[in-house]
Wavefront OBJ file of the C-alpha trace (Angstrom):
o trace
v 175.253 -23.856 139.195
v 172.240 -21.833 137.142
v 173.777 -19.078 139.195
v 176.820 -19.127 138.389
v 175.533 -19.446 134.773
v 173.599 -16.811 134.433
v 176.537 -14.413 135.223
v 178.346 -15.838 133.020
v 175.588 -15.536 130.223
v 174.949 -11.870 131.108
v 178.334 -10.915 130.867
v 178.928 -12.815 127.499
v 176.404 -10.640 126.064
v 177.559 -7.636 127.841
v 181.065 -8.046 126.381
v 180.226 -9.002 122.910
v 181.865 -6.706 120.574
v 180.445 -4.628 118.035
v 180.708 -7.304 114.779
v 177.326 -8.955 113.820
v 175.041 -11.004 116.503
v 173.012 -14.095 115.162
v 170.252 -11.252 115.586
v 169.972 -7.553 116.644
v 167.060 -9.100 119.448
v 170.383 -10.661 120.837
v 171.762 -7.197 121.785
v 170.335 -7.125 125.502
v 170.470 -10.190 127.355
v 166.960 -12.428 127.774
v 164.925 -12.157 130.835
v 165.020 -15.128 133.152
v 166.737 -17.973 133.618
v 167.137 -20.085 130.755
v 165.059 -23.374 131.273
v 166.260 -27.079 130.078
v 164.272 -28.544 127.793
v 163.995 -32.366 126.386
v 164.647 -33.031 122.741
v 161.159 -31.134 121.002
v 159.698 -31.801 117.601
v 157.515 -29.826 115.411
v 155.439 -30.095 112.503
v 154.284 -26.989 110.504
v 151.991 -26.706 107.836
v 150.750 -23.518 105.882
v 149.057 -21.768 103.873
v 148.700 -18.088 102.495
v 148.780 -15.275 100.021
v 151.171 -13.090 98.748
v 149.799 -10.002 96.545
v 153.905 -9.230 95.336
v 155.985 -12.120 95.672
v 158.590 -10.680 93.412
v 158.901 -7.659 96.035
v 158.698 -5.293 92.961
v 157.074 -1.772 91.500
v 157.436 -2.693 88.116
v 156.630 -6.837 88.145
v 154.340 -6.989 90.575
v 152.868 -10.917 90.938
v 150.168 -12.326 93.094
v 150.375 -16.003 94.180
v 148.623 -18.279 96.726
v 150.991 -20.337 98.095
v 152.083 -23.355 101.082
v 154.178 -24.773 102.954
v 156.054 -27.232 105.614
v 158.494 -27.247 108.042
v 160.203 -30.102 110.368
v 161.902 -29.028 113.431
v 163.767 -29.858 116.472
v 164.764 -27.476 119.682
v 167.136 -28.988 122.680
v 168.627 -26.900 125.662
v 170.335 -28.570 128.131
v 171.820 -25.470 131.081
v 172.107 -27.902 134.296
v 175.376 -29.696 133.012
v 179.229 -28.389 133.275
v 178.781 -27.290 129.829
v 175.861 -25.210 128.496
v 174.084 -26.748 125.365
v 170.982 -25.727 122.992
v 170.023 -26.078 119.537
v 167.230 -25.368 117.124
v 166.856 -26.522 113.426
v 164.121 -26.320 111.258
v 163.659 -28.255 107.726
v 161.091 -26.991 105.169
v 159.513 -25.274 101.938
v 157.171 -23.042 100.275
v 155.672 -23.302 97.242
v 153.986 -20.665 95.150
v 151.237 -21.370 92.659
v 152.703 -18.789 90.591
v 156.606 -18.233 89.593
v 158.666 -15.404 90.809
v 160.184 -13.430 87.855
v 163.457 -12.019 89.610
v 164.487 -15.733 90.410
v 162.202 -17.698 88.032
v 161.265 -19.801 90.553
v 158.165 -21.566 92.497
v 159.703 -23.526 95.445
v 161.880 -21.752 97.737
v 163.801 -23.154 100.739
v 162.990 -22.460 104.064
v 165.937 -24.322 106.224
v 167.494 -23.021 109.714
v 169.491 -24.208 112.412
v 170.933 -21.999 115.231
v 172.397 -23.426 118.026
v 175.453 -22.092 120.997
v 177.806 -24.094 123.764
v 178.872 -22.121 127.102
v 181.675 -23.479 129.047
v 183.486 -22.282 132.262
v 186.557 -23.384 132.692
v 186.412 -21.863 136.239
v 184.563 -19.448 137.850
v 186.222 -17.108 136.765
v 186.199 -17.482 132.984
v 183.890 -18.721 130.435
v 183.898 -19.570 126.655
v 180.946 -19.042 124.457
v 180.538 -20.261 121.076
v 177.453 -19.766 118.772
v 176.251 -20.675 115.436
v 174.038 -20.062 112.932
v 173.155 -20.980 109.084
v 170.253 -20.746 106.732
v 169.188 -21.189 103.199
v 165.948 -18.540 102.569
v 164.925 -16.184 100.553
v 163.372 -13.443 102.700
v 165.164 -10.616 104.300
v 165.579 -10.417 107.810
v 166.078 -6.795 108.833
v 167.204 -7.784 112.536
v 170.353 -9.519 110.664
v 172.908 -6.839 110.071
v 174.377 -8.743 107.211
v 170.440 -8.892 104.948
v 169.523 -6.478 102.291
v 166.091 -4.906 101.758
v 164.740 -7.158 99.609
v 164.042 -10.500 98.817
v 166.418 -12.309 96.172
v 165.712 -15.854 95.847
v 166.857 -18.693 98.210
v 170.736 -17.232 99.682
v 173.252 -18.746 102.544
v 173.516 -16.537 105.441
v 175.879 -17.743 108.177
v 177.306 -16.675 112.039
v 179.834 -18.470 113.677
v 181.225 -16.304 117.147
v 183.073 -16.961 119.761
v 184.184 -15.147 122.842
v 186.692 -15.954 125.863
v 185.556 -13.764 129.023
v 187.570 -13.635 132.393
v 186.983 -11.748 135.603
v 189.985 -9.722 137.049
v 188.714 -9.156 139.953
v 184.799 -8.891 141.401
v 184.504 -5.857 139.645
v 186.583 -5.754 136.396
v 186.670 -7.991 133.150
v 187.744 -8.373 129.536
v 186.709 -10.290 126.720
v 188.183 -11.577 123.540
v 185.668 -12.176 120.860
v 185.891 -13.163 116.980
v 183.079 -13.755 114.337
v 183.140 -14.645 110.608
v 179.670 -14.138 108.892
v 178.383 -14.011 105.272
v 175.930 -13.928 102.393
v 175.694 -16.144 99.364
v 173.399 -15.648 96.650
v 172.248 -18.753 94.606
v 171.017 -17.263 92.031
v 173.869 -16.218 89.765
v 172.219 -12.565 88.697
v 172.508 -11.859 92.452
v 176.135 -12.831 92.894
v 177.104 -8.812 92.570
v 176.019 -8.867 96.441
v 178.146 -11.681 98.046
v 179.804 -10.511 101.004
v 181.619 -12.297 104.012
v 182.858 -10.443 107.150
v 185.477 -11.351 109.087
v 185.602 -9.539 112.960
v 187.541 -8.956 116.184
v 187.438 -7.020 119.294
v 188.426 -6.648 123.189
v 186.334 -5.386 125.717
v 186.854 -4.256 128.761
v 183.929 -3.440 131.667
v 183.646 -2.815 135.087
v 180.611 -3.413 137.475
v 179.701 -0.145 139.712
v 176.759 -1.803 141.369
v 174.807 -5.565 141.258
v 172.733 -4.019 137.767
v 174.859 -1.964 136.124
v 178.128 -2.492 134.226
v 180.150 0.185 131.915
v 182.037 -1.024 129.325
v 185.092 0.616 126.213
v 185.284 -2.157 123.402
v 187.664 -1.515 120.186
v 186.514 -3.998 117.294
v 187.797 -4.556 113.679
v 185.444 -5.699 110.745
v 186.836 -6.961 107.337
v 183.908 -6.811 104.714
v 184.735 -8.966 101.737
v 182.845 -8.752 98.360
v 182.796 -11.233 95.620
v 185.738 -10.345 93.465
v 184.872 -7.886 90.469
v 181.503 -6.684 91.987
v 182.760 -3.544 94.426
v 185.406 -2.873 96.866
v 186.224 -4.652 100.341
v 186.243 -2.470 103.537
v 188.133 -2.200 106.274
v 186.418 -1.033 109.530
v 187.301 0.202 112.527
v 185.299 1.142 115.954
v 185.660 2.212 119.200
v 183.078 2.238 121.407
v 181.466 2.824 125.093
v 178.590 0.770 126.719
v 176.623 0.675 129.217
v 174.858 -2.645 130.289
v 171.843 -3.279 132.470
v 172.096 -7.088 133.799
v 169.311 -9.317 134.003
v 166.041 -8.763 136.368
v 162.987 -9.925 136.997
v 161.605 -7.789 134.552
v 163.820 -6.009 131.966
v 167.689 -6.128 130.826
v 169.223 -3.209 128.453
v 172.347 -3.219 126.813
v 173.715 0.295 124.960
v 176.794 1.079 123.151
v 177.607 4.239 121.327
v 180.943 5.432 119.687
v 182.908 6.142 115.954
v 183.399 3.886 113.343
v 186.203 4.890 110.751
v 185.580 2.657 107.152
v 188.482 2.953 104.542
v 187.412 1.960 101.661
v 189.393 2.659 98.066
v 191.967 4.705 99.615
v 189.382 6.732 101.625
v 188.909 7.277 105.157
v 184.976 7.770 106.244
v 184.263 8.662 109.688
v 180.149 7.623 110.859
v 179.216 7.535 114.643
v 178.035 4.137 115.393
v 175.311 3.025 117.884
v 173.905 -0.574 118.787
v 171.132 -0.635 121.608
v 168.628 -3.794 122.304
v 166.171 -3.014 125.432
v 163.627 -6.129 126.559
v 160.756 -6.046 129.169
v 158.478 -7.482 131.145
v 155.615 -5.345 131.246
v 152.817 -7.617 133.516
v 152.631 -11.322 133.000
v 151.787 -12.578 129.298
v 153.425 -9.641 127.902
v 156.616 -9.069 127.148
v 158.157 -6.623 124.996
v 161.776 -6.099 123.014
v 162.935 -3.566 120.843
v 166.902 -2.754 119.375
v 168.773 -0.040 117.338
v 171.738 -0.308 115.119
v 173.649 2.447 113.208
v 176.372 1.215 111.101
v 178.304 2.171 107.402
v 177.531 -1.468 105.506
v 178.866 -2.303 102.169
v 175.538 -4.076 101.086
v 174.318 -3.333 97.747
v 176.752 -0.904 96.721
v 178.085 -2.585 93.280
v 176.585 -0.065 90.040
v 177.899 -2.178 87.444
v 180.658 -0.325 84.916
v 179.422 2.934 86.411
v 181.146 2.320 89.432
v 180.083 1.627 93.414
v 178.799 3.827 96.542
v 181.899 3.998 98.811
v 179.534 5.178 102.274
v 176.755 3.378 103.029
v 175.203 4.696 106.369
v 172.441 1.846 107.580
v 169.833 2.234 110.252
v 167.770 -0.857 111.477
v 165.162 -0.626 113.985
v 163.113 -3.038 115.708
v 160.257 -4.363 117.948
v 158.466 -7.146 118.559
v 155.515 -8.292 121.776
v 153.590 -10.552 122.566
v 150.764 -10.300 125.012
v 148.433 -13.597 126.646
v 145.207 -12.941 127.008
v 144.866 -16.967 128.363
v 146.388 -19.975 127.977
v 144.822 -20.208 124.782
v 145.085 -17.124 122.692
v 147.622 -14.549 122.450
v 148.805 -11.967 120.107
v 151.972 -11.203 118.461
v 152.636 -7.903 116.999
v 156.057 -5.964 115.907
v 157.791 -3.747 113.196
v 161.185 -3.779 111.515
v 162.569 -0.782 109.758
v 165.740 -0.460 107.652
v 166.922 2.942 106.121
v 169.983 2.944 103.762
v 171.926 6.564 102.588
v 173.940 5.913 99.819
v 177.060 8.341 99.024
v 180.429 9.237 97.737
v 179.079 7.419 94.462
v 181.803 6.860 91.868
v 181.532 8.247 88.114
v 178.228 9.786 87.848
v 176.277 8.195 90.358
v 173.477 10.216 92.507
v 173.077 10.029 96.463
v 170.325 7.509 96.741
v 167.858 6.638 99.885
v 166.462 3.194 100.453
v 163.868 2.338 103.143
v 161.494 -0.812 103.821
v 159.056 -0.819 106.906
v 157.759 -4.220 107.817
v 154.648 -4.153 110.499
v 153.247 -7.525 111.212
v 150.787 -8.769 113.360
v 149.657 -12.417 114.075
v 147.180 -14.125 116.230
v 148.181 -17.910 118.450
v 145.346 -20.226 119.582
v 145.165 -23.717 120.735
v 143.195 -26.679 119.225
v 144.205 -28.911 121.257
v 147.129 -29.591 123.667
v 149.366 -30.699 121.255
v 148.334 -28.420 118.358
v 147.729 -24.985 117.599
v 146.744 -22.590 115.098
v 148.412 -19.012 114.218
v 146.746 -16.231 111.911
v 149.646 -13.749 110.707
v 149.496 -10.812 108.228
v 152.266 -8.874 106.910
v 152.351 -5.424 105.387
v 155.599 -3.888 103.345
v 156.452 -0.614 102.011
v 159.769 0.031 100.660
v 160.849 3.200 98.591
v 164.069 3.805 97.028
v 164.727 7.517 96.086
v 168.112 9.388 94.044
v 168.728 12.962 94.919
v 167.549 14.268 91.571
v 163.994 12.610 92.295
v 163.462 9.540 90.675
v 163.011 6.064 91.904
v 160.587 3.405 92.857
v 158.613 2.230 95.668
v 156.005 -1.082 95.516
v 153.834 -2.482 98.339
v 153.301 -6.296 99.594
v 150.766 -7.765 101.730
v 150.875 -11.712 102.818
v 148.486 -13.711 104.983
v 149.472 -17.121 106.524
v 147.978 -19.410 108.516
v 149.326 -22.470 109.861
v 148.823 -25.172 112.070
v 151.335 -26.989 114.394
v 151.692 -30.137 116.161
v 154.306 -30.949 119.138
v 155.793 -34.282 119.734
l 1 2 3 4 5 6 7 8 9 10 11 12 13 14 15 16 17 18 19 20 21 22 23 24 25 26 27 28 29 30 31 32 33 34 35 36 37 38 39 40 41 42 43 44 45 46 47 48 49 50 51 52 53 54 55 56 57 58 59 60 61 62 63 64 65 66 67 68 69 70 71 72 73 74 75 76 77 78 79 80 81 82 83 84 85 86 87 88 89 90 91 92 93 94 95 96 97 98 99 100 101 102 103 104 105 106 107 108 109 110 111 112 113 114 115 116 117 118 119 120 121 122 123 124 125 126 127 128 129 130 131 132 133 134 135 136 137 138 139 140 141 142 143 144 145 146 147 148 149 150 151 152 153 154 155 156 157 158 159 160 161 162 163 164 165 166 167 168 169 170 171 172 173 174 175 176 177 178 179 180 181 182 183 184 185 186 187 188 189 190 191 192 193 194 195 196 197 198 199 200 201 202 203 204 205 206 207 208 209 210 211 212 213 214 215 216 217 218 219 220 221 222 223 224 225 226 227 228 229 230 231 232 233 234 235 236 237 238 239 240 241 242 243 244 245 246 247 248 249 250 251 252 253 254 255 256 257 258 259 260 261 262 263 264 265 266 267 268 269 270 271 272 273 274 275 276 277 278 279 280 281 282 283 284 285 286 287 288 289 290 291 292 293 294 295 296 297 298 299 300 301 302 303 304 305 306 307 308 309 310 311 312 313 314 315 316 317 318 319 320 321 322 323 324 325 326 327 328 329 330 331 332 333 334 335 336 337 338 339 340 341 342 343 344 345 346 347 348 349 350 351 352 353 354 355 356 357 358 359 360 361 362 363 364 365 366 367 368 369 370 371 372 373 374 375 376 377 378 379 380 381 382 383 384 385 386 387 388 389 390 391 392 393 394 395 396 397 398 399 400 401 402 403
């Protein structure tokens, strides 16, 4: 049963199409089988400083701040249908108020979760969800924006019908509406849903590797007034490594056309997620997306960027040195290229890079310790020269107990 499973899982992810995952990490499919768990609680409590809360050149605002978080995680893979879930219920608070929402709590609520069914052996339905209410970015989410902005809504709810034609060949149907609410009103001018859909189809030329062509369509709906929607269009070809004991790969490259205001811009389009096992304790995963967004484009009454070319890159390991201590350690990067700017706007260049490294220990065998540090650089740049750029470091630590 866990082996006919874990086909099934590996080709969901190999056929997913090319709208927006829960997370860019989901590109390439996990290593190892996933493993049933009971119903597992957590309690999290922090605390840290922030030398820029406001994420800001020109208001820049140090604060000591902490926080708590409730959650629960459940996966259940041995029954007919495939179950998990994870949900987490917290907050921060800041000694100091944030000027760009005028705030000193912020939310910090999450809850993912997914349902795999077969309804033979030869086709499956997968179905996965998630929602939160935060106010940090999270670069590996294709639908975030390089900054923070206050608490916002960001949602994923996909689904995809997979079915074998024969032991080589099979196609996939797979849909996905996604978005990003604001709540602070002076942020509205960035509310954006998508709406996707695609077909895949993929044939296996050996027991690892699988080739794939998908065609996908992606709606991008602004709030009305603040910019122009988008319609998108890809084609693409993949190439899929399935799972081993030791690493899984997943790599699609192709041409997206966006028409946008009566225009027709042609970008290529790439979205690869590699993960390894490098010895045991440490593990490794990295992605790669390349994709014309529509975040952040509204000017006000000068008018809005029409192409909006978006690189995100990724990594993230972790390494055991015993049962006791490990380290954590990664990087996110997110580069933006603003053009065809209505009126008289400039080409303008955005970039953050987000390097983070943390350290886990164990107090005892129910509760553990993690030291984390963050470091941010973001720069913003028109073509005639001018611009910003502004720094942020933040230190954590936090304790937490399982029941």
């Amino acid at each position: 049963m866990r082996s006919m499973f874990l086909k099934a899982l590996c080709l969901s992810a190999l056929l997913a199409g090319g709208g927006w995952a829960l997370s860019l990490y989901d590109t390439a499919p996990s290593i190892g089988l996933p493993v049933s768990q009971a119903v597992k609680y957590t309690l999290t409590a922090r605390v840290g400083y922030d030398d820029n809360i406001n994420s800001t050149h020109s208001y820049k605002q140090r604060s000591i701040y902490t926080g708590a978080n409730l959650g629960a995680s459940y996966a259940d893979y041995e029954s007919s249908t495939k179950a998990h879930y994870n949900a987490s219920l917290g907050a921060t608070y800041y000694l100091k108020r944030a000027y760009s929402s005028n705030q000193k709590w912020f939310s910090d609520n999450r809850v993912s979760g997914g349902i795999t069914h077969s309804f033979s052996e030869r086709c499956t339905n997968n179905l996965q969800a998630s929602l939160s209410y935060q106010p940090e970015p999270d670069y590996a989410n294709g639908m975030s924006a390089s900054r923070a902005q206050g608490d916002c809504f960001n949602w994923s709810l996909s689904d995809s019908i997979t079915r074998s034609i024969d032991s080589r060949w099979n196609w996939s149907l797979n849909a996905s509406y996604t978005g990003n609410f604001y709540s602070k009103k002076v942020y509205e001018y960035d509310d954006r849903q998508y709406i996707h859909g695609g077909v895949s189809l993929s044939v296996r030329t050996s027991e690892l590797v699988s080739y794939s062509l998908k065609l996908s369509y992606r709606k991008d709906l602004k709030k009305s007034g603040y910019g122009y929607n988008s319609d998108n269009f890809y084609a693409t070809l993949g190439t899929n490594r399935s799972l081993t004991p030791y690493s899984s790969m997943n790599v699609d490259i192709g041409v997206q056309q966006k028409q946008i205001r009566r225009e027709k811009i042609w970008t290529p389009t790439v979205r690869a997620g590699y993960n390894r096992k490098v010895t045991e304790g440490f593990n490794l995963n990295f992605y790669i997306s390349l994709d014309n967004e529509n975040v952040d484009t509204y000017r006000g009454s000068v008018g809005s960027y029409l192409s909006d070319p978006t690189w995100r890159l990724g990594f993230n390991g972790s390494y055991a040195w015993s049962p006791d201590l490990s380290l954590t350690f990664g990087c996110s990067y997110y580069s933006s290229s603003y053009g065809r700017g209505e009126g008289n706007l400039q080409d303008y260049n955005s970039y953050s890079v987000n390097p983070t490294i943390g350290v886990n220990f164990r107090i005892t065998d129910s509760l553990r310790g993690n030291l984390r540090y963050t470091y941010t650089v973001s720069n913003s740049t028109y073509s005639q020269g001018s611009g910003s750029k502004y720094y942020r470091n933040n230190v954590s630590f936090s304790t937490t107990y399982t029941f």
